[in-house]
C-alpha positions in Angstrom: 75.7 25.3 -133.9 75.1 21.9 -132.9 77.9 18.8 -134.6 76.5 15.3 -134.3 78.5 12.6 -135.9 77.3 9.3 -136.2 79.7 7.6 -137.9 83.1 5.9 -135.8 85.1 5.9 -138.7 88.8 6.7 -137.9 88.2 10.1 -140.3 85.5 11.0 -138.7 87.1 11.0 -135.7 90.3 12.6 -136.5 88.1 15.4 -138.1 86.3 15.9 -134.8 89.7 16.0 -133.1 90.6 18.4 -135.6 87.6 20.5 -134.8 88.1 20.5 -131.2 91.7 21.6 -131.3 90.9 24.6 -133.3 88.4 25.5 -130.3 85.9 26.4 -132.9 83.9 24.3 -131.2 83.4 22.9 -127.6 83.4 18.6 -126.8 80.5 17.5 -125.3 81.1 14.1 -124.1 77.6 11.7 -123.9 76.8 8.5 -122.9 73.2 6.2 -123.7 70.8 7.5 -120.9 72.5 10.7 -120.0 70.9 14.0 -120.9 72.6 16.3 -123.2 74.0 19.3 -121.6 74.6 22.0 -124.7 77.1 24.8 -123.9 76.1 28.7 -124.7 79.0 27.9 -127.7 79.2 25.7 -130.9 79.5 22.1 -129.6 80.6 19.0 -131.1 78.7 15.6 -129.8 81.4 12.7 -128.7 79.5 9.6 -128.3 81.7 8.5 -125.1 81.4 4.6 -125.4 83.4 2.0 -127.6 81.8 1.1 -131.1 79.7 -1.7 -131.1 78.1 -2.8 -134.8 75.4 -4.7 -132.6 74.0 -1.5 -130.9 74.2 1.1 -133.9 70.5 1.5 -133.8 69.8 1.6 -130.3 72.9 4.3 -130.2 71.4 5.9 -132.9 68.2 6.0 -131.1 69.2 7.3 -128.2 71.3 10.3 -129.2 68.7 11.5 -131.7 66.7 11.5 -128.7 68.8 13.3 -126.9 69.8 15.9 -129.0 66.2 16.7 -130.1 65.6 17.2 -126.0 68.8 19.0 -125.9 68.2 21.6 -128.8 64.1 22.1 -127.8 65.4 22.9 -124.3 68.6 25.6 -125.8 67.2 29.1 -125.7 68.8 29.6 -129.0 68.3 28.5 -132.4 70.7 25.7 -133.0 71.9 25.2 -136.6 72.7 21.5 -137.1 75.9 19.1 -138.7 74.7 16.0 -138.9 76.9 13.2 -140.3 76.3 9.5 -141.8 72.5 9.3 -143.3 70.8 7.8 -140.6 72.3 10.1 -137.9 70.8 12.9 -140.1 67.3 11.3 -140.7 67.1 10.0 -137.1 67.7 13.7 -135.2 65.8 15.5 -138.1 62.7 12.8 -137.5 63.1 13.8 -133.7 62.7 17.1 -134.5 59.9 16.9 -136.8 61.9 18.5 -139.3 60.7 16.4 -142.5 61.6 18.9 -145.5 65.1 20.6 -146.4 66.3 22.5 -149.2 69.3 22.5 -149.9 71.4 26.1 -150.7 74.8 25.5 -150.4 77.5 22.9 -151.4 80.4 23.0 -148.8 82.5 19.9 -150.6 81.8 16.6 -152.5 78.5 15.2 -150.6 78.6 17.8 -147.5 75.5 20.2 -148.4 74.0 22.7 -146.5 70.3 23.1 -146.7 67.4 25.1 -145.1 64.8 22.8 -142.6 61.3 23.7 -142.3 61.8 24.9 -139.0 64.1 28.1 -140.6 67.5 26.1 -139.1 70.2 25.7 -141.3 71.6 21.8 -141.3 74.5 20.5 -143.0 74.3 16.7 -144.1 77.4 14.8 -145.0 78.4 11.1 -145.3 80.0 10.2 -142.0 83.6 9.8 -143.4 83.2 12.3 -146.3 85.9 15.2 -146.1 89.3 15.7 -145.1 90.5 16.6 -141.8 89.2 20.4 -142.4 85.6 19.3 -143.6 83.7 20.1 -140.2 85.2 23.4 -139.6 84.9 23.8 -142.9 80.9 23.4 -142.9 80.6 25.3 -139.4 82.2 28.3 -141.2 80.2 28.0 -144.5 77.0 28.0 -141.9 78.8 30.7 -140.0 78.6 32.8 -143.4 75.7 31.8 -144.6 73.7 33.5 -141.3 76.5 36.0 -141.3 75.1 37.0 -145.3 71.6 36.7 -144.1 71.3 38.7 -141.1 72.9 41.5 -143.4 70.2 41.5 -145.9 
């Protein structure tokens, strides 16, 4: 499972914080022009560079394009958590993904849904949830392919 969080709200930080000290998923620290190096384990995305309302998009940009290189290039399927709408629509666009149906309800607006491509993605507003709410979605998904693979 891949977590990309587009929003630098103060929640969604403190809920990737919250993620990462659980260990249920590993930090992956990127800056605009790196490559993104994914991990054999679940991973959280940490834009690594101080917020800046001027270069959103261009941010944006990039790390779409950098996790749609990222996740083509895994050997593995990568199930996705993408937060804040256009971090969702950007990396979706990047992977041609252009349909999702959605199957699951996590919490108030974090929904898990099924892409085109047979992934599973979870979409929330970037600082939607409380300080549980990614690990809470990485489990649901967790579940979800857990149910699945058993039927």
């Amino acid at each position: 499972m891949l977590v990309v969080v587009g929003s630098q709200s103060a929640s969604a930080q403190h809920q990737i914080h919250t993620l990462v000290e659980s260990r249920e998923a590993e930090p992956v620290f990127w800056t605009p022009g790196t490559t993104l190096e994914l991990p054999a384990r679940d991973a959280v995305v940490i834009v690594d560079i101080p917020a800046d309302p001027r270069r959103v998009d261009a941010v944006d940009a990039a790390l779409s394009a950098a996790v749609a290189d990222a996740v083509r290039g895994d050997p593995r399927p990568r199930h996705l958590v993408l937060t804040g709408g256009q971090t969702a629509h950007s990396v979706l666009s990047a992977l041609d993904v252009y349909t999702i149906r959605p199957i699951s309800q996590v919490h108030q607006g974090a929904v898990v849904a099924l892409a085109d491509d047979g992934r599973a993605v979870a979409t929330r507003p970037g600082s939607f949830g409380d300080e549980d709410s990614l690990r809470d979605i990485l489990r649901t998904i967790n579940n979800l392919a857990h149910e699945g693979s058993n039927a």
